[in-house]
mmCIF file of the C-alpha atoms, coordinates in Angstrom:
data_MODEL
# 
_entry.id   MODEL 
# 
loop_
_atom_site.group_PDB 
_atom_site.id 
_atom_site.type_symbol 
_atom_site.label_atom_id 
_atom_site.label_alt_id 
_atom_site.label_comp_id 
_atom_site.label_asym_id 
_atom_site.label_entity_id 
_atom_site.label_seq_id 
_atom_site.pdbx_PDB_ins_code 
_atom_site.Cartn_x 
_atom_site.Cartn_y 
_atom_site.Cartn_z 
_atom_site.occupancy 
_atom_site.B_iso_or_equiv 
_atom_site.pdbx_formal_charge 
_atom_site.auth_seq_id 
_atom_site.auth_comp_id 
_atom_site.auth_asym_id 
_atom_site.auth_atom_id 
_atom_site.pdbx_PDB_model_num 
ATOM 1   C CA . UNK A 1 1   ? 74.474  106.900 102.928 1.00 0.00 ? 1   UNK A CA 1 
ATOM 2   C CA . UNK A 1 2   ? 72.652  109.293 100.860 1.00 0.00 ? 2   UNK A CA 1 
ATOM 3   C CA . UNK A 1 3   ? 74.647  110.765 97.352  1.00 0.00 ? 3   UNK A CA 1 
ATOM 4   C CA . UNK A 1 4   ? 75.407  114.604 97.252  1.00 0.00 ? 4   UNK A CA 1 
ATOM 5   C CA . UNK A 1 5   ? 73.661  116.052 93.902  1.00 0.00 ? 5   UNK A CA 1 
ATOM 6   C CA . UNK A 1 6   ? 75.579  117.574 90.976  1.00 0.00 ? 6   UNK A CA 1 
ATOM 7   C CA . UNK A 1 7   ? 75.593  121.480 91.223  1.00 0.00 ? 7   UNK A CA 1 
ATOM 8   C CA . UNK A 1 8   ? 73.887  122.282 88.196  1.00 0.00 ? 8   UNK A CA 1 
ATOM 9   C CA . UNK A 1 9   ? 70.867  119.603 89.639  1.00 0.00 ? 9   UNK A CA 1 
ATOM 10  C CA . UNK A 1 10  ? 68.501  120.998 92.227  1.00 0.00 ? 10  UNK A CA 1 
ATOM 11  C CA . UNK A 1 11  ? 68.270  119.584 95.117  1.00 0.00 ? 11  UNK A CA 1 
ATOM 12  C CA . UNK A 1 12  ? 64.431  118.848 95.835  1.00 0.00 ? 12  UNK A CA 1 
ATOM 13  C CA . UNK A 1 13  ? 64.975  115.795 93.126  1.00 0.00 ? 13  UNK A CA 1 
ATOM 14  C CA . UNK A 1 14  ? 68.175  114.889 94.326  1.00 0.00 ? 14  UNK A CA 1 
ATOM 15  C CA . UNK A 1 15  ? 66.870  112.098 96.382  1.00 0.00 ? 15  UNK A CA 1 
ATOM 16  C CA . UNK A 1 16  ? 63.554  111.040 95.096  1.00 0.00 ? 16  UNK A CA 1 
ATOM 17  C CA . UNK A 1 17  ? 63.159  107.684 94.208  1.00 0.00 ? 17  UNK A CA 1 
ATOM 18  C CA . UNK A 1 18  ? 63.340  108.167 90.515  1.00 0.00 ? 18  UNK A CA 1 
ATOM 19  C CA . UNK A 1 19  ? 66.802  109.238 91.003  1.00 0.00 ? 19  UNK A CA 1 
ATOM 20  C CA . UNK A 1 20  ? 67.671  105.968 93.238  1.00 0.00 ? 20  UNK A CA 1 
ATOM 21  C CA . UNK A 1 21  ? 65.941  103.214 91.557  1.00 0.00 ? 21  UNK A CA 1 
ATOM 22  C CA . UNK A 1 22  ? 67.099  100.769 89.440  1.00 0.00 ? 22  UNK A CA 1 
ATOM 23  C CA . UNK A 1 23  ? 64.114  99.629  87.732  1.00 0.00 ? 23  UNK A CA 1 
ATOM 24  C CA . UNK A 1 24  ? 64.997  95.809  87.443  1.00 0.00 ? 24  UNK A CA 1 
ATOM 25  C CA . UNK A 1 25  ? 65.046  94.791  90.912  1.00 0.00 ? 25  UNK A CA 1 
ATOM 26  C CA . UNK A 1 26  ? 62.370  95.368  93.500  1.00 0.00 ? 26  UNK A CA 1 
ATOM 27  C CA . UNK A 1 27  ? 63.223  98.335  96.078  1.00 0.00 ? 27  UNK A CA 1 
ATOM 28  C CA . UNK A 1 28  ? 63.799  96.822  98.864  1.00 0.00 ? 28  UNK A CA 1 
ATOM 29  C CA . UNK A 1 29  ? 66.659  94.403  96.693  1.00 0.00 ? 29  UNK A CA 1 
ATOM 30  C CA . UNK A 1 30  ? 68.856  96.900  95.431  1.00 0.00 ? 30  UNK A CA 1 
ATOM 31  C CA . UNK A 1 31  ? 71.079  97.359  98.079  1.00 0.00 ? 31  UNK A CA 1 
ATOM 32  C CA . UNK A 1 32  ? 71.485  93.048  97.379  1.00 0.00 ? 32  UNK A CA 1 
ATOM 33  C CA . UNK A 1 33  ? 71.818  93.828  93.529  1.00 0.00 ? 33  UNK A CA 1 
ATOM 34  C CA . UNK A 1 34  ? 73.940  96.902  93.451  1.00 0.00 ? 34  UNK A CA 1 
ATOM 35  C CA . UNK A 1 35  ? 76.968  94.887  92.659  1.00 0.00 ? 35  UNK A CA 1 
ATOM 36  C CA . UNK A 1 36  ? 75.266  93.454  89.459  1.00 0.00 ? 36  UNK A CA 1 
ATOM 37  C CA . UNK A 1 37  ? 75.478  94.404  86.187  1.00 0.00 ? 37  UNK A CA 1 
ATOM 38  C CA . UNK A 1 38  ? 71.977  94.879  84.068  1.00 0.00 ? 38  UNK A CA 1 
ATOM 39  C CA . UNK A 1 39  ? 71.047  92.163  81.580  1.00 0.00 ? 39  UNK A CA 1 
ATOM 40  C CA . UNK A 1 40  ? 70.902  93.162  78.445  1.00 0.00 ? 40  UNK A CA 1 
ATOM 41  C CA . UNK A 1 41  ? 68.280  90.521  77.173  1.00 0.00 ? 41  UNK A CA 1 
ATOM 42  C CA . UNK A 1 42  ? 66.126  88.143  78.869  1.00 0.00 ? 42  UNK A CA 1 
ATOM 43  C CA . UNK A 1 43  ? 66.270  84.123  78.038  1.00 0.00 ? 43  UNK A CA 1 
ATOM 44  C CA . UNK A 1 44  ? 62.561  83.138  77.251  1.00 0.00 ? 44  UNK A CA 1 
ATOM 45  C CA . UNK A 1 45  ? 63.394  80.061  75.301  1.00 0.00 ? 45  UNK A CA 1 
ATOM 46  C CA . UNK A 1 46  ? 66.274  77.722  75.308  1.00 0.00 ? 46  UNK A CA 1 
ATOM 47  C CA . UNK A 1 47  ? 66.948  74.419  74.177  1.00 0.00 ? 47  UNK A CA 1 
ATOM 48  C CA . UNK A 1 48  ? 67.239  71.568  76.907  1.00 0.00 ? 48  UNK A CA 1 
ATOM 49  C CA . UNK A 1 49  ? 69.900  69.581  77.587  1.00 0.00 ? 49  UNK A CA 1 
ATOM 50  C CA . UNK A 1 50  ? 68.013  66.689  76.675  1.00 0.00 ? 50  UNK A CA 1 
ATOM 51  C CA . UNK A 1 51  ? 66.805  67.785  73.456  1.00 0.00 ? 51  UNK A CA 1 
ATOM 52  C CA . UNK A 1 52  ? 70.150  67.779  72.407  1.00 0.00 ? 52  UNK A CA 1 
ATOM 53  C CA . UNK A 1 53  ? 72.199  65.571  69.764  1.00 0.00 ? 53  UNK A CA 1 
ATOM 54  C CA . UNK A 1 54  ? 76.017  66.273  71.053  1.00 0.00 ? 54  UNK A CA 1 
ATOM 55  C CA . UNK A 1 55  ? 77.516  62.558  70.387  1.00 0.00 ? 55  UNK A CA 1 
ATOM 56  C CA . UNK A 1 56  ? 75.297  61.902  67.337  1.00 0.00 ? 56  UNK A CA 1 
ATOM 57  C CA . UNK A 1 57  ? 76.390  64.310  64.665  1.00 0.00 ? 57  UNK A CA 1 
ATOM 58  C CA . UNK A 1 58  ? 80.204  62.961  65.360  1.00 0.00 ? 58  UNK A CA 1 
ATOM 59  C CA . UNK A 1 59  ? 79.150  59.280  65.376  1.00 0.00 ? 59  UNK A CA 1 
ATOM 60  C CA . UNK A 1 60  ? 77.687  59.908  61.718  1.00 0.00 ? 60  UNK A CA 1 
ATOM 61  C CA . UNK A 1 61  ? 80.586  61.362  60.318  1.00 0.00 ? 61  UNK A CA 1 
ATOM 62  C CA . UNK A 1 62  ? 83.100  59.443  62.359  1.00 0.00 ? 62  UNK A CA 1 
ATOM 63  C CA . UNK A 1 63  ? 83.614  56.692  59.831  1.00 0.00 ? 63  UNK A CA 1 
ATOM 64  C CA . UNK A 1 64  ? 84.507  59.137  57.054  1.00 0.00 ? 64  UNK A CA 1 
ATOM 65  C CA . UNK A 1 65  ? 86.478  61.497  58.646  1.00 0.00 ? 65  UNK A CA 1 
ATOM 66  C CA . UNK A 1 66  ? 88.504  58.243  60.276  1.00 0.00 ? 66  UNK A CA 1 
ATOM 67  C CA . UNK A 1 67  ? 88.896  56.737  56.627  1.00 0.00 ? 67  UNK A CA 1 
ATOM 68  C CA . UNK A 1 68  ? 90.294  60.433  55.381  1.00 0.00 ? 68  UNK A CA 1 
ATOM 69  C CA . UNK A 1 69  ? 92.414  60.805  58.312  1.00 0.00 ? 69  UNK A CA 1 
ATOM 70  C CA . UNK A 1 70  ? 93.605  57.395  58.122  1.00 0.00 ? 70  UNK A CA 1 
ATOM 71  C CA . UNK A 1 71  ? 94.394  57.670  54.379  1.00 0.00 ? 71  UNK A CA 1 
ATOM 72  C CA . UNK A 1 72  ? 96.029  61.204  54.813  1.00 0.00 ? 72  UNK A CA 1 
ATOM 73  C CA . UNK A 1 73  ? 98.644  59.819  56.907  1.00 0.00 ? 73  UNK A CA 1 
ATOM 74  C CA . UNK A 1 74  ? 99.267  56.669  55.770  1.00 0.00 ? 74  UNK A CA 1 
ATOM 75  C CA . UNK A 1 75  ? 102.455 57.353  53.710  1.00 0.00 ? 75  UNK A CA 1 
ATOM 76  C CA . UNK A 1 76  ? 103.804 58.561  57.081  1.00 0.00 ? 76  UNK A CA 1 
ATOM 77  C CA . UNK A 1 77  ? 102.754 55.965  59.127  1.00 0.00 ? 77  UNK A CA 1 
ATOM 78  C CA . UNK A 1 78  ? 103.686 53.349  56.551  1.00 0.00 ? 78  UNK A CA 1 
ATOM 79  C CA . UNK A 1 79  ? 106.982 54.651  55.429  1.00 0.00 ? 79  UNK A CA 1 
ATOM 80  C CA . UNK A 1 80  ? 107.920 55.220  59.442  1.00 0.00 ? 80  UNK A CA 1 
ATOM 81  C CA . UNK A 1 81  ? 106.669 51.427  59.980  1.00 0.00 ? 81  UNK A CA 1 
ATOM 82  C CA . UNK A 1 82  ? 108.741 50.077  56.693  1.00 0.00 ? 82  UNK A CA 1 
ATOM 83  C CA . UNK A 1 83  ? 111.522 51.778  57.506  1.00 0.00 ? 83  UNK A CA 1 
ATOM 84  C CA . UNK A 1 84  ? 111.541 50.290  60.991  1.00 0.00 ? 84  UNK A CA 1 
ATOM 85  C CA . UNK A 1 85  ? 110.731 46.709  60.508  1.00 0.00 ? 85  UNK A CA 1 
ATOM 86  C CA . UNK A 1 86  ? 113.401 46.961  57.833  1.00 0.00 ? 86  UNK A CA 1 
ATOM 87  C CA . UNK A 1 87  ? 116.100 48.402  59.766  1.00 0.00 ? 87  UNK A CA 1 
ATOM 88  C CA . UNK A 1 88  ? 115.560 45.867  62.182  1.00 0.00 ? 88  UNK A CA 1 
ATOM 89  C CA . UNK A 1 89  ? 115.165 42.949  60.160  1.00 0.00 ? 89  UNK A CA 1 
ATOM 90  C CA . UNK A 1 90  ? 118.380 43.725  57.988  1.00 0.00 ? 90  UNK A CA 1 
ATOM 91  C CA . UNK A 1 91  ? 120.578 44.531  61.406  1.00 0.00 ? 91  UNK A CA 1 
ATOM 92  C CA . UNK A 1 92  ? 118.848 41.082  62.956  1.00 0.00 ? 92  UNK A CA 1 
ATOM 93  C CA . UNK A 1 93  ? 120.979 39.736  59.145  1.00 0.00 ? 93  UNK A CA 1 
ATOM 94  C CA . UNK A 1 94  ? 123.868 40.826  59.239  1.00 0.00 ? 94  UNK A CA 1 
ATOM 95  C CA . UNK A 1 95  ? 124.464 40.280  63.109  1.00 0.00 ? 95  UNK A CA 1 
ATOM 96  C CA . UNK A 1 96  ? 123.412 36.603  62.318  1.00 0.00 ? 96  UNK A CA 1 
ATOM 97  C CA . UNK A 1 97  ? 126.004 36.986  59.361  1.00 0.00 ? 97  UNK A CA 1 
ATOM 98  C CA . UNK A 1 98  ? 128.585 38.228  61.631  1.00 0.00 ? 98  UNK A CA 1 
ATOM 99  C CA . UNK A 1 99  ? 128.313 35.650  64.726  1.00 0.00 ? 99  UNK A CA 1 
ATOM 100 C CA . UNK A 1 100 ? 128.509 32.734  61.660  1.00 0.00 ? 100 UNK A CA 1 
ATOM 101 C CA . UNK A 1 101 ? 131.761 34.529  60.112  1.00 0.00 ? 101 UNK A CA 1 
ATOM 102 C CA . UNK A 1 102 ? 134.145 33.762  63.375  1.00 0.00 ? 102 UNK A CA 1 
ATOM 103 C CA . UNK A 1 103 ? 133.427 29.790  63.718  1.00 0.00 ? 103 UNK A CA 1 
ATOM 104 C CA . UNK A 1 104 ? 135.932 27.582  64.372  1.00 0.00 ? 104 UNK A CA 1 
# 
């Protein structure tokens, strides 16, 4: 229950309550608090939840970054698209040109 001093401390301060205190928490909390670790600061102002803007800053620059995205990646998207409607259209062709070339 009660910590054995240091030898080189003597002993008639080795349990007074300067010693034992932790000077955050009331006295008769610190066996509740001994687990905790000291805070370094203390809040005394913060911003509320309310106060703040989280969706509106994105919503203004939404349209921009959406047209620089867009255009950034177009040539991809494009050339991908291109290339697939062509590939399809040209087989849809030639298997049309095939079925026609064996008639009776």
């Amino acid at each position: 229950f009660f910590r054995r001093p240091p030898k080189n401390q003597p002993k008639m301060l080795s349990r007074t309550r300067p010693m034992l205190a932790r000077y955050d928490v009331s006295p008769h909390m610190v066996k509740w608090w001994k687990s905790q670790l000291k805070d370094n600061g203390q809040v005394t102002r913060h911003l509320s939840p309310y106060e703040q803007q989280i969706v509106m800053p994105w919503l203004r620059t939404f349209p921009k970054r959406a047209y620089e995205k867009f255009m950034g990646s177009f040539v991809y998207w494009g050339g991908a698209t291109v290339l697939t409607l062509g590939t399809a259209s040209l087989s849809d062709s030639l298997d049309a040109a095939q079925d026609r070339e064996h008639r009776f």
